[in-house]
MIVO-150462 format. One record per residue (C-alpha): x, y, z; residue number from 1; residue in three letters. Coordinates in pm, whole numbers. Each point is the difference from the previous one (the first is absolute). Layout:
<sites>
SITE:X:Y:Z:nr:rest
SITE:X:Y:Z:NUM:ala
...
</sites>
This chain:
<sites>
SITE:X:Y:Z:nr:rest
SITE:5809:5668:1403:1:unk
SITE:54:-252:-304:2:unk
SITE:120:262:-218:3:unk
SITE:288:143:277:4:unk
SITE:66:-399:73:5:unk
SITE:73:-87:-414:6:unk
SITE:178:340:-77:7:unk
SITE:202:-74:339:8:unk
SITE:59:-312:-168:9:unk
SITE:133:92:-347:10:unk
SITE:-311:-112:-163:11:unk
SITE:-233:112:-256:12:unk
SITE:-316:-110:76:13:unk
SITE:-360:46:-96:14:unk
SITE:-330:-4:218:15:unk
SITE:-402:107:-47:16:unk
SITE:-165:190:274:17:unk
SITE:-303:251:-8:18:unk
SITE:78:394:71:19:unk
SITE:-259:259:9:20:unk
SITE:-44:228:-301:21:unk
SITE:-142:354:-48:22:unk
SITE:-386:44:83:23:unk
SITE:59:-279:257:24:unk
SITE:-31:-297:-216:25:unk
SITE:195:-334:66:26:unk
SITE:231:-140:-250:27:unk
SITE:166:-309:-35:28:unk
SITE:397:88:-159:29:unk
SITE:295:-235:-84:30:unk
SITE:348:125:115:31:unk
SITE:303:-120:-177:32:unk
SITE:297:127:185:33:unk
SITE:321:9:-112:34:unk
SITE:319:94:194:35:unk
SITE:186:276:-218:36:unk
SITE:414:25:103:37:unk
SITE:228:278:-148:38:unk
SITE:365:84:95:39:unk
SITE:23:309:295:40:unk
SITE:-393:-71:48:41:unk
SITE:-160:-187:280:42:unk
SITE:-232:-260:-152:43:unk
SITE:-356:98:-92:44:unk
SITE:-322:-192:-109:45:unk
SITE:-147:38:-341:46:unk
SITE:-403:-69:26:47:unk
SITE:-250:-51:-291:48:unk
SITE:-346:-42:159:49:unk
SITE:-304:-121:-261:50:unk
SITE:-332:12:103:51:unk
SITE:-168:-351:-13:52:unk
SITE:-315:60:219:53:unk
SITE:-250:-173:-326:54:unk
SITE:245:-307:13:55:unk
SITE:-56:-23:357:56:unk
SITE:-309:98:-15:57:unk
SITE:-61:-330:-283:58:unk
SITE:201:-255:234:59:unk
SITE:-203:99:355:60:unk
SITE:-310:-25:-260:61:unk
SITE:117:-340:-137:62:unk
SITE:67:-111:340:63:unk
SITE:-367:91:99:64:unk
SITE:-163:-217:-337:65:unk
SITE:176:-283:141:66:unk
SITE:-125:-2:358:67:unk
SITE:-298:105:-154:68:unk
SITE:-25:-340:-261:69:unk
SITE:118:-172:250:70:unk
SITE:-256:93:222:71:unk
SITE:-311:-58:-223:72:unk
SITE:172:-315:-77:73:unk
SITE:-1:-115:368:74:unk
SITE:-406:64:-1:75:unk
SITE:73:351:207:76:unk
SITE:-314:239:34:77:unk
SITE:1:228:-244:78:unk
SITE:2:281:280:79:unk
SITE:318:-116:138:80:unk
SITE:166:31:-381:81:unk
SITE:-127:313:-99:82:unk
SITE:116:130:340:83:unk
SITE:320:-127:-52:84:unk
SITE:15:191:-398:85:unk
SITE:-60:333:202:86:unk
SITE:222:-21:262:87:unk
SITE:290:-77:-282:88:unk
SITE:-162:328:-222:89:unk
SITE:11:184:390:90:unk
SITE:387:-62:-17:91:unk
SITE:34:101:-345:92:unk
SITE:-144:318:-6:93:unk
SITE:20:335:146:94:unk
SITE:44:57:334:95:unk
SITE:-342:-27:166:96:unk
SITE:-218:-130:-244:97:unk
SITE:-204:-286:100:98:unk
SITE:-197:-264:-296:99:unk
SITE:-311:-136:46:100:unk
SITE:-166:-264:-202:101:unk
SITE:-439:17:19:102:unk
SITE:-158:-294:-234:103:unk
SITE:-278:25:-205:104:unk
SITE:-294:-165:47:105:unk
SITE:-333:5:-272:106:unk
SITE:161:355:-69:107:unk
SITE:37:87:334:108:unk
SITE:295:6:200:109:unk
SITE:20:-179:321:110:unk
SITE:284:-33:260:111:unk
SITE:329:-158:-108:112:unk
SITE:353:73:153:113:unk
SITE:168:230:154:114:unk
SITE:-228:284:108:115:unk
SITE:110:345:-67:116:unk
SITE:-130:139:355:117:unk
SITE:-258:309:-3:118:unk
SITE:300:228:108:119:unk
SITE:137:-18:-350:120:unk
SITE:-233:185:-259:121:unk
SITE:257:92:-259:122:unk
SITE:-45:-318:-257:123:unk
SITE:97:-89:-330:124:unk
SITE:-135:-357:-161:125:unk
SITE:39:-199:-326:126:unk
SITE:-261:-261:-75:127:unk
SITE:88:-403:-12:128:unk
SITE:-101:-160:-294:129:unk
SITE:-34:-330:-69:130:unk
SITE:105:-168:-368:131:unk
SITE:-342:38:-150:132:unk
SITE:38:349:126:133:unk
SITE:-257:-17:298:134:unk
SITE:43:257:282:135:unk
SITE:117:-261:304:136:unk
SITE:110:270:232:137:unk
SITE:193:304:64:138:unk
SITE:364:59:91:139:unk
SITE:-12:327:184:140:unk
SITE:300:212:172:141:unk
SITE:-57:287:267:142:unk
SITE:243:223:123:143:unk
SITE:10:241:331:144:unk
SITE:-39:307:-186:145:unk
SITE:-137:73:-335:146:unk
SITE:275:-156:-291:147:unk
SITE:-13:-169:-316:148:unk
SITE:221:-312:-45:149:unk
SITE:325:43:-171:150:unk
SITE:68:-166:-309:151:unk
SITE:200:-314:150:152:unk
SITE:-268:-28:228:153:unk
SITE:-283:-4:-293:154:unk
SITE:193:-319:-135:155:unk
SITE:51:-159:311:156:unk
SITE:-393:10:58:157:unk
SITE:-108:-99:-327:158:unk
SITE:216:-330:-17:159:unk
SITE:-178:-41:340:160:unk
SITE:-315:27:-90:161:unk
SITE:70:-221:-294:162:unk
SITE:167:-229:252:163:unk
SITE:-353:51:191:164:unk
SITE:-180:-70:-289:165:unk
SITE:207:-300:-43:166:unk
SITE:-70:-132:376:167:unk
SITE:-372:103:2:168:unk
SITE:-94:-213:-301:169:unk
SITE:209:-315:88:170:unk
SITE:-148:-30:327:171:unk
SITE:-377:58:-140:172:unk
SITE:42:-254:-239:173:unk
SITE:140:-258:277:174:unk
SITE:-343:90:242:175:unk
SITE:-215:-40:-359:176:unk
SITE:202:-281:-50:177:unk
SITE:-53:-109:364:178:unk
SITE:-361:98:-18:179:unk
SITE:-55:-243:-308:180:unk
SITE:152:-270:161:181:unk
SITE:-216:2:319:182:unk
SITE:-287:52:-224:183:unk
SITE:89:-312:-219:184:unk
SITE:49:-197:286:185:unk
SITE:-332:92:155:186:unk
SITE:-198:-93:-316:187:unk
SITE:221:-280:-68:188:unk
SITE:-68:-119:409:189:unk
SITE:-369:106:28:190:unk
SITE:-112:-120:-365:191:unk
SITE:-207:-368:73:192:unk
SITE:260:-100:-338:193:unk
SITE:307:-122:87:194:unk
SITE:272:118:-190:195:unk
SITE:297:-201:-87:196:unk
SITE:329:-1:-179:197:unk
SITE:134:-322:-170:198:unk
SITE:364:-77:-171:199:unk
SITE:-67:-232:-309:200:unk
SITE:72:-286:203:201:unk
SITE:-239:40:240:202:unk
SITE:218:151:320:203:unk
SITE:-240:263:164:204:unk
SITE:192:324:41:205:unk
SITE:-269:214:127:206:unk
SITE:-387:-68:98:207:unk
SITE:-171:227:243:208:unk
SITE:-59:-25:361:209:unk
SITE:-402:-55:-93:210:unk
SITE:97:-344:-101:211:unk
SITE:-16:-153:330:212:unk
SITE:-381:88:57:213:unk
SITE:-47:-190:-360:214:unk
SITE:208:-288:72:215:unk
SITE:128:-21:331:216:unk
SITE:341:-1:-78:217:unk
SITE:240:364:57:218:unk
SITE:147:101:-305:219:unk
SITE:370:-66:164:220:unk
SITE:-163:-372:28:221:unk
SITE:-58:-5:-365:222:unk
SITE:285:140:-167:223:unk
SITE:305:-127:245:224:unk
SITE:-172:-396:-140:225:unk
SITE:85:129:-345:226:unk
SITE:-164:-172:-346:227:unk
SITE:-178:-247:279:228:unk
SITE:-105:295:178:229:unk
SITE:-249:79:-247:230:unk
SITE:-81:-314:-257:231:unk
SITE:95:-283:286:232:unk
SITE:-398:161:155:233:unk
SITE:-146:-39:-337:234:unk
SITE:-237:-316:-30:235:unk
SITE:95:-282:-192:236:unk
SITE:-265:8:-212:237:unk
SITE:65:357:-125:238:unk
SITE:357:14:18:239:unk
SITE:42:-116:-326:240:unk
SITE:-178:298:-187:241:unk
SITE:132:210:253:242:unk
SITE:364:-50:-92:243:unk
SITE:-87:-49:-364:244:unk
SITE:-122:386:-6:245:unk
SITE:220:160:212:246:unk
SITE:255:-128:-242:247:unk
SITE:-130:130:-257:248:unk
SITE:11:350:93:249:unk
SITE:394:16:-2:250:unk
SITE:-66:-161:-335:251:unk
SITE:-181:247:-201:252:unk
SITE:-339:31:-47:253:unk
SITE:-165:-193:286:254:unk
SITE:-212:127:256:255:unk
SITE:-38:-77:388:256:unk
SITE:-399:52:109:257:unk
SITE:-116:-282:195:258:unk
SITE:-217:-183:315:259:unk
SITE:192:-270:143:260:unk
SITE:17:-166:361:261:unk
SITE:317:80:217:262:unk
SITE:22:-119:328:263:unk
SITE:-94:220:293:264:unk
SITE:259:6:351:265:unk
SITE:-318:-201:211:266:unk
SITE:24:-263:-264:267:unk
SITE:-287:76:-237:268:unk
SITE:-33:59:-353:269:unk
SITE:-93:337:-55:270:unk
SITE:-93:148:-351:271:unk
SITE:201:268:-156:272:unk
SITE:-21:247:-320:273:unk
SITE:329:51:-130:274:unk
SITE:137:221:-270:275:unk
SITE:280:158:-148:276:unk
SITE:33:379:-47:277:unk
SITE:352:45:-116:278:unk
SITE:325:-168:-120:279:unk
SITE:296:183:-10:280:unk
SITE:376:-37:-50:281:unk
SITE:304:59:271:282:unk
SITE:326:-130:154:283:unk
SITE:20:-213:-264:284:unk
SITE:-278:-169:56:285:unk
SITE:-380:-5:-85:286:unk
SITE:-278:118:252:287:unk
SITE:-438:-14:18:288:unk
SITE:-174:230:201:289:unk
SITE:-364:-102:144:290:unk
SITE:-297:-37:183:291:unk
SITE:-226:-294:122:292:unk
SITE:-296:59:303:293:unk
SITE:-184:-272:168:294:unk
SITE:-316:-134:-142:295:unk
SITE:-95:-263:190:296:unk
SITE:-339:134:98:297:unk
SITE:-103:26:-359:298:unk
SITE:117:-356:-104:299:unk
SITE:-175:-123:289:300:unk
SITE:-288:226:-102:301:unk
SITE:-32:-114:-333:302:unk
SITE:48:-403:94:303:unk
SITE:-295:64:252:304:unk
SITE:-219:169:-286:305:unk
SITE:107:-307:-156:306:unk
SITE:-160:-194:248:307:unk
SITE:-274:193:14:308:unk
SITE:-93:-13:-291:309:unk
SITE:20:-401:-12:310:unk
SITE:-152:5:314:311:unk
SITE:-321:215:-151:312:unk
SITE:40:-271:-359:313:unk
SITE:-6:-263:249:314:unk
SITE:-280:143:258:315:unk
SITE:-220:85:-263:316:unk
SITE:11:-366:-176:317:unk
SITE:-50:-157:282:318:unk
SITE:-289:184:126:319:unk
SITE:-144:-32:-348:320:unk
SITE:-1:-381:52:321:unk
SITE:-140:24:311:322:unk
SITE:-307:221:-68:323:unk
SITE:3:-251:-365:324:unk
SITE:-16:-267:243:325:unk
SITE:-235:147:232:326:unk
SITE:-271:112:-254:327:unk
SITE:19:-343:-102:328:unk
SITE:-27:-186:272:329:unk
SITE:-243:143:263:330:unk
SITE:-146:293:-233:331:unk
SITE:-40:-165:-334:332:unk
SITE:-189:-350:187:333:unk
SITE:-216:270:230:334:unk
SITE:-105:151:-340:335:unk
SITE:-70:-337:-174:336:unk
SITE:-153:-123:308:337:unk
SITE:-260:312:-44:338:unk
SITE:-77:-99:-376:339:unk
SITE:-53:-326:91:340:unk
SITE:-244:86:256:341:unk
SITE:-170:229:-225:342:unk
SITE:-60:-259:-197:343:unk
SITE:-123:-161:236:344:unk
SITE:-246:271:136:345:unk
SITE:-110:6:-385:346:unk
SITE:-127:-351:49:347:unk
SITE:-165:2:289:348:unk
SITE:-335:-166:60:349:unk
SITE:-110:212:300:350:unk
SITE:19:272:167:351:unk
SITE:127:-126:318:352:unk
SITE:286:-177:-171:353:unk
SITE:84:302:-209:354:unk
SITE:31:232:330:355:unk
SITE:250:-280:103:356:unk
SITE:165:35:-258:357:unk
SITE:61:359:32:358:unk
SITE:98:2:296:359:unk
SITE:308:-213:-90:360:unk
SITE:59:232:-273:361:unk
SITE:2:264:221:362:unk
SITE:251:-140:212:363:unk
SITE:228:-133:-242:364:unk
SITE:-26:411:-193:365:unk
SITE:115:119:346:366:unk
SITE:271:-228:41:367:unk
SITE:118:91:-345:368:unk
SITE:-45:379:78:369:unk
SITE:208:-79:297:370:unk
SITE:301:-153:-203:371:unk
SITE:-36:355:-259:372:unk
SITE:49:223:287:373:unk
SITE:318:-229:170:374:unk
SITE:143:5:-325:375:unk
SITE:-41:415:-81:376:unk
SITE:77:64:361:377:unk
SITE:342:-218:-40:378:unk
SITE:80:219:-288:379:unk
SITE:-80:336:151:380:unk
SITE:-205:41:297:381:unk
SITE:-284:204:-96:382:unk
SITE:-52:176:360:383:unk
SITE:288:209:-151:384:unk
SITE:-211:101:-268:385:unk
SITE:-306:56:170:386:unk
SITE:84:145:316:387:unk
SITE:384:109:-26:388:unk
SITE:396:-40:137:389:unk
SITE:-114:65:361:390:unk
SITE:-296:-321:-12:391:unk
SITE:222:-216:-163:392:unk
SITE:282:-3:256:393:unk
SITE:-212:-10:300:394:unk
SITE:-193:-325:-171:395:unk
SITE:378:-145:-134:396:unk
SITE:143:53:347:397:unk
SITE:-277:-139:165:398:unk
SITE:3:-295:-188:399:unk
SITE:393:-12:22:400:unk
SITE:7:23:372:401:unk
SITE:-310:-295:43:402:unk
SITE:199:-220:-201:403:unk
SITE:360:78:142:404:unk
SITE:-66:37:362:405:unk
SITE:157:356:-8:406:unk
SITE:-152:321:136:407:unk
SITE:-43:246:-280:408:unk
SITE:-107:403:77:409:unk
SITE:-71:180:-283:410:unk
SITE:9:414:0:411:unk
SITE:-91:209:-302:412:unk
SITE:-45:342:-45:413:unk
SITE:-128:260:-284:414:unk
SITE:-133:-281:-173:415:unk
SITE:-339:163:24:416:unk
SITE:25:265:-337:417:unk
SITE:-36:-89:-327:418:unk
SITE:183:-376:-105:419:unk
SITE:338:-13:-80:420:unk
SITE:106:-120:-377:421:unk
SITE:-65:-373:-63:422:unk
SITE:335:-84:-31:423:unk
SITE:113:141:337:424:unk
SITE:-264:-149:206:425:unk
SITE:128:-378:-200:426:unk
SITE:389:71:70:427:unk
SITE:-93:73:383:428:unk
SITE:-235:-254:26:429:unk
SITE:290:-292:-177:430:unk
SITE:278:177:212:431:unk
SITE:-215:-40:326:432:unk
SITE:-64:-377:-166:433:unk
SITE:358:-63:2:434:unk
SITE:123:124:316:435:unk
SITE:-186:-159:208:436:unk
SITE:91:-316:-183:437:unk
SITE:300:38:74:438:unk
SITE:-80:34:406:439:unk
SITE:-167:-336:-48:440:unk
SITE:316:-185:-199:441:unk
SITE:303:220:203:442:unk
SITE:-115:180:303:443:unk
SITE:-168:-149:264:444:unk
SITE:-216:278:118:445:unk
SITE:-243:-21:214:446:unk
SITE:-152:355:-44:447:unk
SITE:8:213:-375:448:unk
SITE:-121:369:-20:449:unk
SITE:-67:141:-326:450:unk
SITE:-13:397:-47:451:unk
SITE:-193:128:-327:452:unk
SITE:15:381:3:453:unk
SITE:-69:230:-323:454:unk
SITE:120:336:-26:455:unk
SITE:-23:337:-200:456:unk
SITE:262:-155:-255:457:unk
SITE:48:-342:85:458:unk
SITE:-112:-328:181:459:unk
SITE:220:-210:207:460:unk
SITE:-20:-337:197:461:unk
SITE:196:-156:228:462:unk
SITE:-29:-354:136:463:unk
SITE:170:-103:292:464:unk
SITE:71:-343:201:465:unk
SITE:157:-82:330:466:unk
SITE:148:-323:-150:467:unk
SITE:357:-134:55:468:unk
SITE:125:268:-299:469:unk
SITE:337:-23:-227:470:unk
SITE:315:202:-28:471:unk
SITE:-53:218:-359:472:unk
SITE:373:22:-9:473:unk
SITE:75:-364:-83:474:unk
SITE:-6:-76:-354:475:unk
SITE:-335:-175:-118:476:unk
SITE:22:-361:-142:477:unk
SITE:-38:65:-394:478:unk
SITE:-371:-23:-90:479:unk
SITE:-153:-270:-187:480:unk
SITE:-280:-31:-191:481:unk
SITE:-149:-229:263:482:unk
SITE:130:236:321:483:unk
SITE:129:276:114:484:unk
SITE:-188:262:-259:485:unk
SITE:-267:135:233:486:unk
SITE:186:328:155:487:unk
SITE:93:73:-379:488:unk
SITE:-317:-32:-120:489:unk
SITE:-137:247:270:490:unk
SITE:270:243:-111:491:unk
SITE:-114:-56:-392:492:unk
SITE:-361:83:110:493:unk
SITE:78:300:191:494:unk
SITE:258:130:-296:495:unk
SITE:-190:-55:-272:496:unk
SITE:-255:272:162:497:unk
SITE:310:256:48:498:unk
SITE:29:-114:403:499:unk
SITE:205:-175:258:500:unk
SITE:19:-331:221:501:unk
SITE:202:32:298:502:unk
SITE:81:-281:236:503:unk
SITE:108:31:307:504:unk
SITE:138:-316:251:505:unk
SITE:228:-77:261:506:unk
SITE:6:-380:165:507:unk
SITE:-219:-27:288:508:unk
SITE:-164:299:-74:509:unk
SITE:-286:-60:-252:510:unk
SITE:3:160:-338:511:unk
SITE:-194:294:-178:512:unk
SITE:-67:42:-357:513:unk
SITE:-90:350:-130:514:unk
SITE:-122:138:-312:515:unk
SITE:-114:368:-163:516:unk
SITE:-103:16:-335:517:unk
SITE:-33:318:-123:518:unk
SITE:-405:161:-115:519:unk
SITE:74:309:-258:520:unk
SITE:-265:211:-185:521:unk
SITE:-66:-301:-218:522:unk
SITE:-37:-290:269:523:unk
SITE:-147:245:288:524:unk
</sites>
């Protein structure tokens, strides 16, 4: 119809269509017509037709790259694009073939686009390779009866399959990429560090979502408050050598690994260990990578050993004084009262008065016998010696409960085999010491049960009041030497033997102290 329209017209013209050539195939041709007049003739139509089915072929297959980029580009599945790539080879080809695209998988191939169908068994493939030359999948081609590909199919499928190859390895690297990402974020989330990224003056660009469980704050808090963000929560008193160093690493040479105090979202100082991993240059400007994780239980840990240990220094004088002053008073006179009254009894004239005599020697050597033991039994009371852990409690909880008005019941249990190690029985027998001076200074209680039970591997006890109790969550009042130190010095006792203090509390609801300290092969 457009050719009879232009040659009715007077026109030469030119147009592309496809016409089918011998052995059935489909050809693309390009008709340039033009109109041929001679005198006594009617006019006629001069045709030149050139075959130009491989540039079609290229343009359809140009076409199909672009949707194709376009569609990895747009974060497509990679089903959907590869099942696009075959429908465009479909067109291409001969009539009735059909391309299907199957990936490989740890050298295995596994479903990808475009099945072939089980009706189709006549198939021809070519493998997908990626750059490094790695099979990725296979391109393959099936037709309804048994054929090999022509020649302008052959090239059609192997710039497909590179295109493929192409497709295949751009979207793997975005899920590795992808992959990595999630994986960084995870440690970067999960890790008790908190990461951060700084500019050189101090404006927070990035610092991980972790940060709010160290300091309260959300990262978004942080960085949208800029430099003040991060060295307006610094304390005074370290802000100086803060600054100072962080300077210096934009300056050559320095380094950035300290413990300073930064102010927590609640409004307490918290401690922090902060340091540098990496500086780098970009956008002009300069940048520091790093890390810094809350330390405030160790600080604290270390001031309370601190403590401690003045505490012990302090402890130790004093009860050196008093067992000095003691020995002098009441101990030394008893004894120099005794070798006066021997003496005495050397002098005597009879034997009446020298009976008298002993007598008051005798009473003044028991009264001085009595001092001994009051001072040895201050120092360590020697029913823990001689008769054991379980003795010991029962007579230090009897005495406790006389003096204090409180019911105490004590339970033990396979305390009957052989001792346990010195130093075990002393660290129960101090903890028990402890906590139930703190029911007399804190709790209130009117009844205290004590638990003592030894097993197979270890021995635990547990102590526990119906007193007025605390809240564990509120932050403790710093210790001093003078108060505040006897929970931590429970926990020293039990950790210096390899075990554990719990304490457990709620207001109105008493509180119960429990400890296990391990027995191995060596301590059994």
């Amino acid at each position: 119809a457009f050719t009879q329209a232009e040659a009715a017209s007077g026109r030469d013209h030119v147009q592309e269509y496809r016409m089918l050539a011998a052995g059935g195939r489909v050809v693309w041709v390009r008709d340039s017509a033009s109109l041929v007049r001679e005198p006594g003739r009617p006019p006629r139509l001069r045709c030149l037709y050139v075959d130009i089915t491989e540039r079609k072929r290229t343009e359809a297959l140009l076409a199909g790259e672009k949707v194709l980029l376009e569609m990895i580009a747009a974060g497509e599945p990679l089903s959907n694009a590869l099942d696009v790539l075959c429908r465009t080879v479909e067109v291409l080809g001969e009539a009735g073939m059909r391309c299907a695209v199957l990936l490989v998988d740890g050298g295995r191939p596994r479903e990808g686009a475009s099945a072939l169908g089980p009706e189709r068994q006549p198939c021809w493939s070519v493998p997908v390779l990626g750059v490094a030359g790695v099979p990725l999948a296979t391109f393959a081609m099936s037709y309804p009866e048994p054929h090999l590909p022509g020649e302008g199919d052959r090239r059609v499928i192997e710039r497909a399959a590179r295109l493929a190859g192409v497709a295949i390895e751009r979207v793997r690297a975005e899920e590795a990429l992808r992959a990595s990402e999630q994986r960084y974020r995870m440690l970067v989330t999960n890790i008790p560090a908190v990461a951060w990224l700084l500019d050189r003056d101090g404006n927070a660009l990035f610092i991980s979502p972790n940060t709010e469980r160290v300091c309260g704050y959300t990262a978004d808090e942080i960085c949208r408050r800029g430099a003040e963000g991060w060295f307006g929560r610094v304390h005074p008193d370290d802000l100086p050598l803060v600054r100072r160093q962080f300077d210096a690493l934009f300056e050559g040479g320095g380094t950035f690994d300290l413990e300073y105090r930064t102010l927590h979202k609640s409004g307490r100082w918290i401690w922090v260990h902060d340091r540098a991993v990496a500086t780098y240059e970009g956008h002009g400007t300069s940048y520091v990578y790093g890390l810094y994780s809350d330390i405030t239980d160790r600080k604290n840990a270390e001031e309370i050993r601190a403590l401690l240990l003045n505490q012990v220094i302090t402890v130790q004088e004093e009860e050196r004084r008093r067992i000095a002053r003691e020995l002098h008073d009441e101990t030394a006179q008893s004894l120099a009262s005794l070798l006066l009254g021997l003496s005495a009894l050397g002098e005597a004239r009879t034997v009446k008065a020298a009976r008298g005599q002993a007598r008051d020697l005798h009473q003044v050597a028991t009264r001085a016998l009595a001092e001994v033991r009051r001072l040895a039994w201050g120092l360590r009371p020697s029913v823990l010696d001689d008769l054991g852990l379980a003795a010991a409690l029962q007579r230090y909880t009897e005495d406790f409960g006389r003096t204090r008005g409180v019911v105490v019941e004590v339970e033990t249990a396979g305390l009957d085999e052989d001792r346990m190690p010195a130093a075990v029985e002393i660290a129960l027998y101090r903890i028990l010491q402890e906590a139930l001076s703190n029911v007399a200074r804190h709790a209130g209680a009117g009844r205290v049960g004590v638990r003592l039970r030894r097993r197979a591997a270890s021995v635990a006890m547990v102590v526990e009041d119906d007193g007025r109790g605390f809240d564990p969550r509120t932050p403790p009042t710093p210790p001093t030497a003078a108060r505040g130190l006897g929970i931590h010095t429970m926990r020293e006792r039990a950790a210096v033997l390899r075990g554990a203090l719990t304490i457990d509390s709620e207001p109105g609801r008493g509180t119960r102290v429990a400890v296990e300290i391990p027995l191995g092969p060596e301590r059994a």
